[in-house]
N, CA, C and O atoms as a GROMACS GRO file, in nm:
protein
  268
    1UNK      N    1   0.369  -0.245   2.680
    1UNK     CA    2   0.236  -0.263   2.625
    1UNK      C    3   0.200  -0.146   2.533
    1UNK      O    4   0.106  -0.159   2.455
    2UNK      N    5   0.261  -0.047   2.538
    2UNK     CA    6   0.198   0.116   2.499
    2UNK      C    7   0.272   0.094   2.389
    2UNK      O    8   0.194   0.110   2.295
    3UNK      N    9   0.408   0.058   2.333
    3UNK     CA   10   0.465   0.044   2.266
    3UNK      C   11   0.395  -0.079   2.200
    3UNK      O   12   0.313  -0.026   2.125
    4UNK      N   13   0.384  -0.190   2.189
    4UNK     CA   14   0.332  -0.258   2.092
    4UNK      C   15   0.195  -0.235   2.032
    4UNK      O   16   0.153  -0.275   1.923
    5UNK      N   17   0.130  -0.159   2.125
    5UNK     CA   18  -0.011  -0.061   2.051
    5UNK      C   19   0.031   0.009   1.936
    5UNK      O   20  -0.010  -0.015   1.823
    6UNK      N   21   0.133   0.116   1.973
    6UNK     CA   22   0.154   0.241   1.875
    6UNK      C   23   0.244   0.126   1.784
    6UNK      O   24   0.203   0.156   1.672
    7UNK      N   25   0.331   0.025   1.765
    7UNK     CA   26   0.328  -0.085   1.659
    7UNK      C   27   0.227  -0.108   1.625
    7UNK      O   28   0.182  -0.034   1.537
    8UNK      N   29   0.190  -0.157   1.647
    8UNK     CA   30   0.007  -0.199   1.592
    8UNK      C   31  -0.038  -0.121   1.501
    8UNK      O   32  -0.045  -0.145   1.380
    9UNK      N   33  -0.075  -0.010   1.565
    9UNK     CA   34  -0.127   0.113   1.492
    9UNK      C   35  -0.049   0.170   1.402
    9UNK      O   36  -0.108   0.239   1.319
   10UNK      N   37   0.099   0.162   1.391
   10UNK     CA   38   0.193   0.219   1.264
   10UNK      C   39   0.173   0.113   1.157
   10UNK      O   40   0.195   0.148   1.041
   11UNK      N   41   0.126  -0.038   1.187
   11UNK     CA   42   0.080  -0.113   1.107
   11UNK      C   43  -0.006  -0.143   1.017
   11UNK      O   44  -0.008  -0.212   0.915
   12UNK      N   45  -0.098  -0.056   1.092
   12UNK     CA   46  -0.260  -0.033   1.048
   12UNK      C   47  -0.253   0.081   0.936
   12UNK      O   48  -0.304   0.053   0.827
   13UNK      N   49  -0.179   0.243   0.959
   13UNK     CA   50  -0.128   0.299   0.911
   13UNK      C   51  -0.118   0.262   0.752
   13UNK      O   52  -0.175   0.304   0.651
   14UNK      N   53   0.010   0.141   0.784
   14UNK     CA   54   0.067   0.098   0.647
   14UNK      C   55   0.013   0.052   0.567
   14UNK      O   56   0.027   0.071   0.446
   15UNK      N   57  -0.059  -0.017   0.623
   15UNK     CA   58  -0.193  -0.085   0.564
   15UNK      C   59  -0.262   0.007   0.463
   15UNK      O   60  -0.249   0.004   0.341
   16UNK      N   61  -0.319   0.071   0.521
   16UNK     CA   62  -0.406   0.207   0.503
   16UNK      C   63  -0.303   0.223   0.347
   16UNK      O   64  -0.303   0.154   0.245
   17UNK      N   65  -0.248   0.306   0.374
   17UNK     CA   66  -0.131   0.340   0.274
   17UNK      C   67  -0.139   0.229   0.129
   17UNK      O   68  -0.165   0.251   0.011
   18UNK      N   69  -0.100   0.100   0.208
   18UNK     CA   70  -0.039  -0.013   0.092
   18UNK      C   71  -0.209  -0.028  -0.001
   18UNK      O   72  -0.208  -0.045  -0.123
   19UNK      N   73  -0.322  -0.020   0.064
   19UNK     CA   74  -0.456   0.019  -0.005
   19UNK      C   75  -0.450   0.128  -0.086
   19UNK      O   76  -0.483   0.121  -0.204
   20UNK      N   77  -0.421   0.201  -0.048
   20UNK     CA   78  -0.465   0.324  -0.135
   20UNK      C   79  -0.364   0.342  -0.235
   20UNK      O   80  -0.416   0.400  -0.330
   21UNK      N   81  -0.252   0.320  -0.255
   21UNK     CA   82  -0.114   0.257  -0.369
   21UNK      C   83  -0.257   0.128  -0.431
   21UNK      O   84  -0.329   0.171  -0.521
   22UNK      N   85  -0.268   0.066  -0.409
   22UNK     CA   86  -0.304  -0.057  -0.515
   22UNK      C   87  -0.442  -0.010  -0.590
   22UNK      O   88  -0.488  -0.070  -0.687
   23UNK      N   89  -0.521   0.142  -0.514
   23UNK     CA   90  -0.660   0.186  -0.515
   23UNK      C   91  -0.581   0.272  -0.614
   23UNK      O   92  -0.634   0.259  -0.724
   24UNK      N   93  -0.475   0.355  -0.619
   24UNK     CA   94  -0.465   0.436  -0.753
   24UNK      C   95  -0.352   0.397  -0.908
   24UNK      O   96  -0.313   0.453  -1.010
   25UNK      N   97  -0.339   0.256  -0.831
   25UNK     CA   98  -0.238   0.207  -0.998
   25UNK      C   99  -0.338   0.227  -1.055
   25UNK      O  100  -0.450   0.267  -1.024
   26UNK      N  101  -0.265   0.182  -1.184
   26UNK     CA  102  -0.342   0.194  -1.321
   26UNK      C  103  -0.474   0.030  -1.353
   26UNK      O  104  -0.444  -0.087  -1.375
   27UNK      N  105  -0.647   0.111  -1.341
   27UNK     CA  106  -0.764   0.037  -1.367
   27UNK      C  107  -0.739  -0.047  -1.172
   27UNK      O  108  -0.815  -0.139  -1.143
   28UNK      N  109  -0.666  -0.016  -1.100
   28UNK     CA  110  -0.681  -0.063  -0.945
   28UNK      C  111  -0.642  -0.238  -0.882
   28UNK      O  112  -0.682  -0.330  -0.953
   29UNK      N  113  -0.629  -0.243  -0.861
   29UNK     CA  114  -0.580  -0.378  -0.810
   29UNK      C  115  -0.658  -0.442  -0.725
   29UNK      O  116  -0.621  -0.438  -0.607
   30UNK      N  117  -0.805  -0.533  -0.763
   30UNK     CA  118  -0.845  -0.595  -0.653
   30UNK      C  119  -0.797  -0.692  -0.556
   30UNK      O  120  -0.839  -0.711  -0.442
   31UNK      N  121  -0.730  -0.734  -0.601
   31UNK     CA  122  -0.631  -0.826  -0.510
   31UNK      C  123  -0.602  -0.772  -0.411
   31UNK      O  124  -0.642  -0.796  -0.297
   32UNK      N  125  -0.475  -0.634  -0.471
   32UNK     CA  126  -0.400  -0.600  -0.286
   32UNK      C  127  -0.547  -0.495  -0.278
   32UNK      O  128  -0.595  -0.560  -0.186
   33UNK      N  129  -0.613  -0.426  -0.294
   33UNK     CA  130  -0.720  -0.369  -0.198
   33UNK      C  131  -0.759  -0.473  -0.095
   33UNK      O  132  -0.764  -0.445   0.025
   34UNK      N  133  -0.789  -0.603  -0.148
   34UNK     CA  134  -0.838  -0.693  -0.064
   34UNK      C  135  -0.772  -0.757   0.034
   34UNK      O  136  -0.796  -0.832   0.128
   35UNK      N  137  -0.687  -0.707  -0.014
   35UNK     CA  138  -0.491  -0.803   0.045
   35UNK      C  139  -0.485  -0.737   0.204
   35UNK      O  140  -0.454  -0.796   0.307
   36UNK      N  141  -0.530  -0.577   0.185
   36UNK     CA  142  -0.442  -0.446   0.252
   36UNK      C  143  -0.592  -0.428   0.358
   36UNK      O  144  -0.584  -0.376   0.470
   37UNK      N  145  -0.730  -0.482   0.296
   37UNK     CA  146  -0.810  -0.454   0.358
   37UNK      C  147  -0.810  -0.555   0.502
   37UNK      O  148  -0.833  -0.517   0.616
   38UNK      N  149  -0.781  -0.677   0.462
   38UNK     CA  150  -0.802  -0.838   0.562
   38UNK      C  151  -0.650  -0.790   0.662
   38UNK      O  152  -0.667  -0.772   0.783
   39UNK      N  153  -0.544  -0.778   0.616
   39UNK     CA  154  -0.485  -0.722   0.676
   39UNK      C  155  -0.499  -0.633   0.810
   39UNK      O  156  -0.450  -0.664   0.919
   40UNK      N  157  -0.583  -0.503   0.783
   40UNK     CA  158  -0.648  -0.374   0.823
   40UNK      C  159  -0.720  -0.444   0.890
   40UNK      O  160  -0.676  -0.442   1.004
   41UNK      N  161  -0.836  -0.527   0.880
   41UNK     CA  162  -0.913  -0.565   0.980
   41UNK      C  163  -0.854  -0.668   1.105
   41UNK      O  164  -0.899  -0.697   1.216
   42UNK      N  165  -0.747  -0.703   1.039
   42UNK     CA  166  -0.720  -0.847   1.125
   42UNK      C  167  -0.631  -0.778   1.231
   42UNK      O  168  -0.646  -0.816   1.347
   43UNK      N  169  -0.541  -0.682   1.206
   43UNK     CA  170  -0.467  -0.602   1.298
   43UNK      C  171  -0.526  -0.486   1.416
   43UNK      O  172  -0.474  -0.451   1.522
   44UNK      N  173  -0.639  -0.447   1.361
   44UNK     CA  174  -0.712  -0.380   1.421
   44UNK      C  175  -0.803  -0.444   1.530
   44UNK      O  176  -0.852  -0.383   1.624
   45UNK      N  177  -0.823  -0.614   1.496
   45UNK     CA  178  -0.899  -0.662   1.615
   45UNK      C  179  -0.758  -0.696   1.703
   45UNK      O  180  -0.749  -0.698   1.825
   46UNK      N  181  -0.701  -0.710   1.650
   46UNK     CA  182  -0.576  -0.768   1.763
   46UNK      C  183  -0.543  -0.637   1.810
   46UNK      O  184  -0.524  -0.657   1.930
   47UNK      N  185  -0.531  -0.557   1.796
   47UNK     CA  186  -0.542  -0.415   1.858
   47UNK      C  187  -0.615  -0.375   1.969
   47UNK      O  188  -0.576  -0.327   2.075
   48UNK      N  189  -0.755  -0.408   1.920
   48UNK     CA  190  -0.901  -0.430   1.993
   48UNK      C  191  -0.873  -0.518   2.135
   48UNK      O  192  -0.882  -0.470   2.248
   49UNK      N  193  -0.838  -0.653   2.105
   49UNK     CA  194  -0.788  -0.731   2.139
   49UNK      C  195  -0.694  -0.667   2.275
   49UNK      O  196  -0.738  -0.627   2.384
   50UNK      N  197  -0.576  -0.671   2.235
   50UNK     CA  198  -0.448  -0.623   2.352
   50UNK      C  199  -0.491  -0.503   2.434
   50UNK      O  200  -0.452  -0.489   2.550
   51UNK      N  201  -0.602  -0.382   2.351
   51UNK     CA  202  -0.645  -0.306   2.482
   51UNK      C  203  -0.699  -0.352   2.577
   51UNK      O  204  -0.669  -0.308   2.688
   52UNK      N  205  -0.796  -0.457   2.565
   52UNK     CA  206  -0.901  -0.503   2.669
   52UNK      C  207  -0.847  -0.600   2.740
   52UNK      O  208  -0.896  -0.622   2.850
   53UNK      N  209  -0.729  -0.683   2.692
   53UNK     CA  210  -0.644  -0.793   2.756
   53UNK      C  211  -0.565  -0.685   2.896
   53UNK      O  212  -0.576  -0.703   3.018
   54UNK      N  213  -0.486  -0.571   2.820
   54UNK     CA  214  -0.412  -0.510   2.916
   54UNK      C  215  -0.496  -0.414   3.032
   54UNK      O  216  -0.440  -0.388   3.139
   55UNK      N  217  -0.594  -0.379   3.010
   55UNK     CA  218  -0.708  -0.360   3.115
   55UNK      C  219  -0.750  -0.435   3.187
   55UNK      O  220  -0.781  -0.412   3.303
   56UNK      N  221  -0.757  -0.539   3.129
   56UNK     CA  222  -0.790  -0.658   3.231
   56UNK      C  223  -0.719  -0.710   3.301
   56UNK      O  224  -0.780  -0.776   3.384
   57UNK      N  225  -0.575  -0.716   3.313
   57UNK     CA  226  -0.453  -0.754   3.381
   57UNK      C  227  -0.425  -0.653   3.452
   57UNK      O  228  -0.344  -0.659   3.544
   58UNK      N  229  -0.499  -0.529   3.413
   58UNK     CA  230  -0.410  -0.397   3.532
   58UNK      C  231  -0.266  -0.318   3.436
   58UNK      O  232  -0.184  -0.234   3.473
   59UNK      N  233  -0.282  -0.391   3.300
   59UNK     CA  234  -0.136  -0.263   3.241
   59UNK      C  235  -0.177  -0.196   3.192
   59UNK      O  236  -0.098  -0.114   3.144
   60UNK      N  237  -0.335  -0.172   3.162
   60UNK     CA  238  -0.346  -0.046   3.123
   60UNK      C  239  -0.478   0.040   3.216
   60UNK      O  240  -0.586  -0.009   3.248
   61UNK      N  241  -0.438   0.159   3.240
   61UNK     CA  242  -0.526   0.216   3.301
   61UNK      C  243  -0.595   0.315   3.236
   61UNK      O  244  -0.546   0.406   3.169
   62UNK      N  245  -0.762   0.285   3.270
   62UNK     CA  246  -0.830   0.408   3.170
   62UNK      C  247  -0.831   0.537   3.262
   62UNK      O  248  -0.852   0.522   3.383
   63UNK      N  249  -0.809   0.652   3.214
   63UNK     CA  250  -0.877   0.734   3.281
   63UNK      C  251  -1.022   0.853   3.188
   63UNK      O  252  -1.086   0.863   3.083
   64UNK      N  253  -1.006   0.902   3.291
   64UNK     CA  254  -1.143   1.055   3.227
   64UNK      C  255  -1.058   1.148   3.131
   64UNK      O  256  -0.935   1.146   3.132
   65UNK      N  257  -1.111   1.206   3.071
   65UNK     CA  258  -1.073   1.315   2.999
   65UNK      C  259  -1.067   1.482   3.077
   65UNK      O  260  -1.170   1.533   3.121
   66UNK      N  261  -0.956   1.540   3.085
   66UNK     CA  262  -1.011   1.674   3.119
   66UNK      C  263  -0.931   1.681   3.307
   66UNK      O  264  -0.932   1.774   3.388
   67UNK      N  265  -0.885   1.572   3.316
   67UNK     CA  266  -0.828   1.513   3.441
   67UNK      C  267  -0.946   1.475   3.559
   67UNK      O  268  -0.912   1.425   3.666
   0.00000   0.00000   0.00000
């Protein structure tokens, strides 16, 4: 489960990245900004998503900060 998070999140990452490439070509690319943004959001709820699924099944455990 911890592993397909930190996937997730190297995804989100790329994302991030593949935006900001289309945010500094030349006059900008609304397309992939928009491309890289729907992307970014859609991975991030499924992200959202699999934390609260795996809490709820018991694979993931929250704890406190600070122990």
């Amino acid at each position: 489960m911890k592993l397909i998070v930190l996937l997730l999140f190297a995804a989100i990452l790329t994302s991030l990245g593949s935006g900001l490439v289309a945010l500094f070509r030349r006059g900008g690319d609304p397309d992939g900004l928009l491309r890289a943004l729907t992307w970014r959001i859609a991975l991030s709820v499924l992200a959202f998503a699999l934390l609260i699924a795996g809490w709820y099944f018991g694979l993931l455990q929250p704890h406190g900060l600070g122990g």
